[in-house]
C-alpha positions in Angstrom: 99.2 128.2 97.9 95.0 126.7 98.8 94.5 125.7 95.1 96.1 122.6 95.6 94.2 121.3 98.5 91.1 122.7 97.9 90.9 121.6 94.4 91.7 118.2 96.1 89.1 118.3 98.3 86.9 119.4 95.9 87.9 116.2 93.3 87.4 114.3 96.3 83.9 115.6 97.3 82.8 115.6 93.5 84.1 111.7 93.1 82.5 110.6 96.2 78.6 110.4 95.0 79.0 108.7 91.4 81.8 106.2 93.0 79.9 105.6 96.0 76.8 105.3 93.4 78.8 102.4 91.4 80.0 100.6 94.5 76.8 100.0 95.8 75.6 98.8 92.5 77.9 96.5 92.1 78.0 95.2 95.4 74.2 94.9 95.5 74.6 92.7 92.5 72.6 95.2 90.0 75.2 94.7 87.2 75.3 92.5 84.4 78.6 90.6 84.3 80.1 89.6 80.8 78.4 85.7 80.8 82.4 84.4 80.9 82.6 87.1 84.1 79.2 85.8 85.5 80.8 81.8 85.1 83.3 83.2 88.2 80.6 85.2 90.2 78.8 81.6 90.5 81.8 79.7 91.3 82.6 82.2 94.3 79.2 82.7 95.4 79.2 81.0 99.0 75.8 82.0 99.5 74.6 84.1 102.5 76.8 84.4 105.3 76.4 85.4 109.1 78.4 88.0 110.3 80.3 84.6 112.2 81.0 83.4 108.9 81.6 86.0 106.8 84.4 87.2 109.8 86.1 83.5 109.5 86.2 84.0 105.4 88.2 87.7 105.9 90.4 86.7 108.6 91.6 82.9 106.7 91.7 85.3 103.7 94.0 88.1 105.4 96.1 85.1 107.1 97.1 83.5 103.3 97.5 86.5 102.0 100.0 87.2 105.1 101.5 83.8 104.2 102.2 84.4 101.4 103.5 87.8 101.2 106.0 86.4 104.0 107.0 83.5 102.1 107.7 85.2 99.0 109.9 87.6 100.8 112.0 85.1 102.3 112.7 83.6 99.1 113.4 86.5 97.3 117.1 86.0 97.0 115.9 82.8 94.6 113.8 84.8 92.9 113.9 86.0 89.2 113.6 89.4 88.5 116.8 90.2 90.8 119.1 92.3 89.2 120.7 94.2 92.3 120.8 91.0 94.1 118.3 92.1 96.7 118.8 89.4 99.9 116.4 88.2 102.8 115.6 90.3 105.4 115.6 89.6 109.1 112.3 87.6 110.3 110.5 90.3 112.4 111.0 93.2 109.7 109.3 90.7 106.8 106.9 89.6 109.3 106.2 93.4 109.8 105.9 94.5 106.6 103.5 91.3 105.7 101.6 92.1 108.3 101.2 95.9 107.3 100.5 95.0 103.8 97.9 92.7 104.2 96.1 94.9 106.7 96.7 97.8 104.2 98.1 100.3 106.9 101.6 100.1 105.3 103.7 100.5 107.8 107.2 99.4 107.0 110.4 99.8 108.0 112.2 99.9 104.9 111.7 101.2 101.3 110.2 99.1 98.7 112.8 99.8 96.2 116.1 99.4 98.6 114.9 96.3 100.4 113.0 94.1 97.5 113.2 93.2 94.2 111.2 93.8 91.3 109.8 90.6 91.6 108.3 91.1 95.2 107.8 94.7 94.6 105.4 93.3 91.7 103.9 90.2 92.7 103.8 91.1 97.1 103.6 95.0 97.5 101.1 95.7 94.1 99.8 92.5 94.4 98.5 93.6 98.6 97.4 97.0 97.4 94.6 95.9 95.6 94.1 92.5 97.4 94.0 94.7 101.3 91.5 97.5 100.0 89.7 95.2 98.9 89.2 93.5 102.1 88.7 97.2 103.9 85.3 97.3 101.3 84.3 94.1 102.2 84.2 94.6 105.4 82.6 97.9 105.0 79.7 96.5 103.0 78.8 93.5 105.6 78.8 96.3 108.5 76.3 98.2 106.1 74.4 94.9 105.1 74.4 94.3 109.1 72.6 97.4 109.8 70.2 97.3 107.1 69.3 93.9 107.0 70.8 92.0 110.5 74.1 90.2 111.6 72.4 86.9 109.6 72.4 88.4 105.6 75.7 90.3 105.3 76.6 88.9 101.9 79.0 86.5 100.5 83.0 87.3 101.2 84.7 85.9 98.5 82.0 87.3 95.9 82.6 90.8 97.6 86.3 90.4 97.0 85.8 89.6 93.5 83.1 92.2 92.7 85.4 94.9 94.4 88.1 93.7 92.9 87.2 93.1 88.8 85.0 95.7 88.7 86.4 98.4 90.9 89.8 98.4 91.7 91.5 97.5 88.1 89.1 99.5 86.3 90.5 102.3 88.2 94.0 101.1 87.8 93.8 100.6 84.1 92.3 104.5 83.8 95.5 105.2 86.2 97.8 103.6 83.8 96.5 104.9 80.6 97.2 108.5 82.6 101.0 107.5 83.0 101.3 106.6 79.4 99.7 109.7 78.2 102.6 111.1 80.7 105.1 109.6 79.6 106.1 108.0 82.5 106.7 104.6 82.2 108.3 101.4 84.6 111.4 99.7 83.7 112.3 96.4 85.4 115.5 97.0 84.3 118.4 98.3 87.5 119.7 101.0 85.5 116.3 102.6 83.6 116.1 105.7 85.9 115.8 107.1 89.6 114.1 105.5 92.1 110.1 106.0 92.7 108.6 103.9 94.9 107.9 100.6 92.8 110.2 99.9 89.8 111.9 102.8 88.3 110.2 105.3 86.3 111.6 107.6 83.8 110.2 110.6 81.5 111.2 110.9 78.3 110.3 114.5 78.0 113.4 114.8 79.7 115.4 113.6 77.5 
């Protein structure tokens, strides 16, 4: 009955020092990027912003990102990758569950698989869970950088976002999806492939 959520808070307590260890290396800019990897890092690199600044960066970035998750949702019924014929749905629910997405709180008021296709499943719902954790370290490491350093050296935004994102978040989610295929557990974009879990539709073969 406790080995479940003390072996939980145990893997979490364990995790917590090497990852926190590697974030702060990256983020501090201590790693050496691929050269092709380093190209991107310079093209991103704003320079030092002011906590003004790097504010302005995060909140135009959260308001395209909002944008765009709303759009794609309203087109939707257009959309490829629509097999169940999935259709728009009213104003102040997409606006709600842009909203939630892009702040990462994910607080919707309908089910990913009932209310949206594959294709906004993938490209809005996946697409915000890395993009809006990302933000929530971002803005984590400029309070940090404020309090070490001052309001006036908190870092560069966009080259947060990319650091956080290329060398954190997919790393992790390729490990993640190594671990499903070892599982057998796979996602079919296909209506039909299996029951319902969440995003796309996953089914075991060891049940078979």
């Amino acid at each position: 009955m406790w080995l479940l959520p003390i072996s939980m808070l145990l893997t979490t307590a364990l995790l917590a020092i090497p990852l926190s260890r590697y974030l702060a290396w990256i983020m501090n800019g201590e790693h050496k990027a691929p050269s092709f990897l380093k190209w991107f890092e310079g093209r991103l690199d704003t320079g030092n912003q002011n906590w003004k600044q790097y504010t302005v960066a995060l909140l135009i970035f959260n308001l395209l990102l909002f944008t765009y998750s709303y759009v794609i949702m309203a087109i939707q019924p257009w959309m490829p990758l629509n097999e169940l014929h999935r259709g728009m749905l009213a104003p102040t629910t997409m606006a709600h569950a842009a909203m939630s997405l892009s702040t990462n709180t994910d607080l919707q008021h309908g089910s990913g698989d009932v209310h949206f296709s594959n294709f906004t499943q993938i490209f809005v719902m996946i697409a915000n869970f890395f993009f809006s954790g990302s933000i929530g370290f971002c803005a984590l490491a400029a309070i940090i950088r404020a309090l070490r350093f001052g309001p006036d050296k908190v870092g560069s935004f966009f080259l947060d976002m990319w650091r956080v994102m290329i060398y954190m978040f997919l790393p992790v989610g390729f490990v993640f999806s190594l671990i499903c295929l070892q599982q057998e557990s796979f996602a079919y974009l296909t209506p039909d492939a299996g029951a319902s879990f969440g995003i796309l539709r996953y089914r075991s073969f060891r049940s078979e």
